[in-house]
C-alpha distance (Angstrom), angle and dihedral (degrees) to the residues before:
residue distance angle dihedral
X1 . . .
X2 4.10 . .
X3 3.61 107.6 .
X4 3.86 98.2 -124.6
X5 4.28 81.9 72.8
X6 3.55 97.1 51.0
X7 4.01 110.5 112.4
X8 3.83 118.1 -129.0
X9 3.75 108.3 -95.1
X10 3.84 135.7 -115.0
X11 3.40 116.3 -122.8
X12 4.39 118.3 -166.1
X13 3.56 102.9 -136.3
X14 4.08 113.7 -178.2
X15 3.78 86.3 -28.3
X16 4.26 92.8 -52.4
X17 4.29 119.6 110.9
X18 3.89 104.9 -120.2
X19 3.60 112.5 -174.7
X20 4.04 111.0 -131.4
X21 3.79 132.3 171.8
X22 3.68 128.3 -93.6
X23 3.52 112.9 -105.3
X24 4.22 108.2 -87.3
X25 3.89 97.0 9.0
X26 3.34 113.0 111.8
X27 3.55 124.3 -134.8
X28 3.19 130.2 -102.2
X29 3.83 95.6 -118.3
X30 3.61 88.7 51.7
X31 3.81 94.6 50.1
X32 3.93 79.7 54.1
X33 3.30 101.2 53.4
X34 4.33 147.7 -75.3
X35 3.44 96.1 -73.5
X36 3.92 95.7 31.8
X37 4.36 81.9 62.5
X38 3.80 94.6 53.1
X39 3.47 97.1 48.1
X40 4.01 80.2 56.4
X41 3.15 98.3 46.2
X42 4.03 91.5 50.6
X43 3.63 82.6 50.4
X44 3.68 91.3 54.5
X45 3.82 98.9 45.9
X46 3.96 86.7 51.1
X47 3.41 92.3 56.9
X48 3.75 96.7 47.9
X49 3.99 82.9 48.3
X50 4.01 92.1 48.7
X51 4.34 88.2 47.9
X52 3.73 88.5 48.0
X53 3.67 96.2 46.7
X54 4.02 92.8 46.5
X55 3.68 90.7 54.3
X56 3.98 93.9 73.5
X57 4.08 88.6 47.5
X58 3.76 117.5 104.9
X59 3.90 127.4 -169.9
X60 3.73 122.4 -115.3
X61 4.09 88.8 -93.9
X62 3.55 87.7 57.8
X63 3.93 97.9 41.6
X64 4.20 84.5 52.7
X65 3.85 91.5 51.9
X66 3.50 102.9 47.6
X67 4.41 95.0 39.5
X68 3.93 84.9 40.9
X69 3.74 87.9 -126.5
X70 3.89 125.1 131.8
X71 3.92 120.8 -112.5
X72 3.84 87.8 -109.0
X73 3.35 98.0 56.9
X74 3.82 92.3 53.8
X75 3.68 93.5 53.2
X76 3.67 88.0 53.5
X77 3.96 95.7 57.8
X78 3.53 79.5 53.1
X79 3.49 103.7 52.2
X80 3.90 85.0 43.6
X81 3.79 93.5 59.3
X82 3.93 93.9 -104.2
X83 3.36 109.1 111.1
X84 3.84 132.9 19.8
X85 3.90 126.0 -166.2
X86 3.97 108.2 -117.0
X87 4.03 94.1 -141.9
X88 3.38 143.3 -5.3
X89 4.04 132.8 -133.5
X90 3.63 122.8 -110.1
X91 4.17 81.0 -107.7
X92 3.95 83.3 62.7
X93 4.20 88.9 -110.1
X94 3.93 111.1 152.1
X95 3.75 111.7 -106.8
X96 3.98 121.4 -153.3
X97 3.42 134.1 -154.9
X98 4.03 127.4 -138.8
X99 3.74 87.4 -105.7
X100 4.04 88.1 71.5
X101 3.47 86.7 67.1
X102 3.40 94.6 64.6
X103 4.02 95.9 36.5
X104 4.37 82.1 58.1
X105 3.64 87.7 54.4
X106 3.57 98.5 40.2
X107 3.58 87.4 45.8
X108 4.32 84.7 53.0
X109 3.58 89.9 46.9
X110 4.19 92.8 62.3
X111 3.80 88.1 45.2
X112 3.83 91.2 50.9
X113 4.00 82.4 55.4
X114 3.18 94.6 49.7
X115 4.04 104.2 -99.1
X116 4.11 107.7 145.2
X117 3.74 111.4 -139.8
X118 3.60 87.6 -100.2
X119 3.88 90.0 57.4
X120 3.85 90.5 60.3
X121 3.23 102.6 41.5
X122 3.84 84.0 54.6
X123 3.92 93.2 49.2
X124 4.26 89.5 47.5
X125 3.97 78.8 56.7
X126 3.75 103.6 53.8
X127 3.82 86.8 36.4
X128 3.91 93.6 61.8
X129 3.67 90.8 47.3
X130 3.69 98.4 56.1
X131 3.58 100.4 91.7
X132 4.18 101.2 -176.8
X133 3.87 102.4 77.5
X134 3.60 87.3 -138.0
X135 3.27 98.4 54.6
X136 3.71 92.0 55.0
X137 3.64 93.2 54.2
X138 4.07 93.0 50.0
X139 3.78 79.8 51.2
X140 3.84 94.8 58.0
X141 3.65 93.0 37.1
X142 4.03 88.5 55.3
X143 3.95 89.9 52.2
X144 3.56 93.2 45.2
X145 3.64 98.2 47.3
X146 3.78 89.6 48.7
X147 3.79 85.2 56.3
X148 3.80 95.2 52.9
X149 3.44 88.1 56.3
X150 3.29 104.0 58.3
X151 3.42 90.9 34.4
X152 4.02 90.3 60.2
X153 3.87 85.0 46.2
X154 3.72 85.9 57.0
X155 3.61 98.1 46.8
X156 3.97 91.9 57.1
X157 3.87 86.7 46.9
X158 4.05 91.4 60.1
X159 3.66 93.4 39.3
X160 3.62 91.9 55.0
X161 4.60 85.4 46.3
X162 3.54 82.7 49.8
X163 3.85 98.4 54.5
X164 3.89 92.1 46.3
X165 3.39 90.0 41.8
X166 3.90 90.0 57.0
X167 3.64 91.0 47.4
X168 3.40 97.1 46.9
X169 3.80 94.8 55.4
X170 4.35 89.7 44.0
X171 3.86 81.4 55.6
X172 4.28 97.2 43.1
X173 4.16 86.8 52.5
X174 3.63 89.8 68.8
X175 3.80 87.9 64.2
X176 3.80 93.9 64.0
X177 3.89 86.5 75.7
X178 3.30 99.5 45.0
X179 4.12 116.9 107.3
X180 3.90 114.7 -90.4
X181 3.75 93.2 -138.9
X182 3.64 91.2 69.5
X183 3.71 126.8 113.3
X184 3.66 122.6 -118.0
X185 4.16 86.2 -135.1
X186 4.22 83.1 71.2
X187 3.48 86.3 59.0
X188 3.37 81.9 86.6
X189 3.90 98.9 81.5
X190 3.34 105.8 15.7
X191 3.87 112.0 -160.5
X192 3.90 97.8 -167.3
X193 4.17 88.7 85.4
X194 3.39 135.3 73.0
X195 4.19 106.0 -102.9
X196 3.45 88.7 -128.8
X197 3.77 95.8 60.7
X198 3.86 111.6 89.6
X199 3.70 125.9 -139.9
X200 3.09 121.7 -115.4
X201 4.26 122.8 -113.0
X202 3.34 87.5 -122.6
X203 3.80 94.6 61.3
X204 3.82 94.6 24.1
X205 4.10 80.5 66.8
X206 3.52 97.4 56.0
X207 3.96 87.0 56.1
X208 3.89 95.0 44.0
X209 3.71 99.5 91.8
X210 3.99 121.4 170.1
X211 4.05 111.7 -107.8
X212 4.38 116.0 -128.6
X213 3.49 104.5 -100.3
X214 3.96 112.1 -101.3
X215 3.80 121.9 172.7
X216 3.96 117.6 -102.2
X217 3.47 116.5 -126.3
X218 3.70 103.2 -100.7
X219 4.31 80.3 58.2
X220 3.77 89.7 55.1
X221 3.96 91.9 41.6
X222 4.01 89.5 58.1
C-alpha cells in the first residue's frame, strides 16, 4: 500500500489510545507549515500528559473501596465543602485524585478526635480565609495543640478506668468460690476478703441500692 494511504496509527500508552504518525508521513501540521507542526506537537505532548495523568484517577466506587468509606458518605464531604472531585469523565462520572485519599483519612483522623463533620467543615473554612501562610499554620497548630490536650486528659481518664477496672475484676474472682446457696442480700458483707481490702466503686455501685421511701419520725410526729 503507497504510503500517502496509510492511516495514522494508534499507539497504547499506559492503557490510553494516543494517536501518532506513521512512520515517514508527515503530519499534517508540518505539511502546513513550521509553526502549524509545533502547535501539533504541543497538542500531542498534552495529550500524552492528560492520558498519563488520568491513569492515577479512580471513580467514586473505587475511592469508597480503597478509604473503606461508603459512596454516601463521600458525597456528603462533598456537599459539605470537604472534598471536591479533580475531573470528570466524558459520561459526567466524578474523577478523584490520590490526594482524596489522604483528605478521607484526614477527614477520619478529626472524627477520631472528636471533630463532628460540621467541625471540619468549619475548620476547612477559616483555613481558606487565612491568607498569610503563616498564619494558617499557627492556626492548625492552635487546633491541634488544643486536641493533644484533651487528648492527654483523656488518656489519664482511661488509665485510671483501667486500674479500677483491674481491681474490680481481682476482687469479683473471689466470688467464684463462694457457696451457690447464698443470697445476694449477704453480699452485703462479704467475709471471703480480707477487711482491709476495699471494694472497688465499681462493685460498691452494684450494692448501693436506693431505700422505699418511709417517713422519719419527726414526719410521723407532725
Amino acid at each position: 500500500m503507497a504510503d500517502h494511504h496509510r492511516l495514522p496509527l494508534l499507539k497504547r500508552v499506559e492503557g490510553f489510545a494516543v494517536e501518532v504518525q506513521g512512520h515517514g508521513i508527515p503530519s499534517e501540521g508540518a505539511r502546513r507549515g513550521p509553526d502549524v507542526a509545533a502547535k501539533a506537537e504541543r497538542a500531542s505532548v498534552r495529550s500524552l500528559d492528560d492520558a498519563r495523568e488520568r491513569r492515577d484517577l479512580m471513580q467514586i466506587g473505587d475511592l469508597a473501596r480503597d478509604t473503606g468509606k461508603t459512596v454516601r458518605a463521600i458525597h456528603l464531604y462533598e456537599e459539605l465543602g470537604l472534598l471536591s472531585p479533580a475531573a470528570r469523565s466524558k459520561g459526567r462520572f466524578r474523577l478523584y485524585g490520590r490526594d482524596a485519599l489522604t483528605r478521607i483519612r484526614w477527614i477520619g483522623k478529626l472524627q477520631d478526635m472528636g471533630f463532628s463533620l460540621g467541625d471540619i467543615q468549619t475548620i476547612v473554612r477559616e483555613w481558606e480565609l487565612v491568607e498569610s501562610a503563616p498564619g494558617a499554620m499557627r492556626r492548625m497548630r492552635e487546633i491541634y495543640a488544643r486536641k493533644l490536650e484533651e487528648t492527654r486528659d483523656q488518656k489519664r481518664r482511661l488509665e485510671a478506668l483501667e486500674h479500677e477496672l483491674q481491681a474490680s475484676l481481682e476482687y469479683l474472682d473471689t466470688c467464684d468460690v463462694c457457696d451457690p446457696q447464698r443470697l445476694l442480700s449477704a453480699c452485703e458483707c462479704c467475709d471471703l476478703h480480707a477487711k482491709e481490702v476495699d471494694v472497688p466503686e465499681l462493685v460498691l455501685g452494684f450494692r448501693a441500692t436506693r431505700q422505699p421511701d418511709e417517713p422519719s419520725e419527726v414526719e410521723a410526729s407532725e
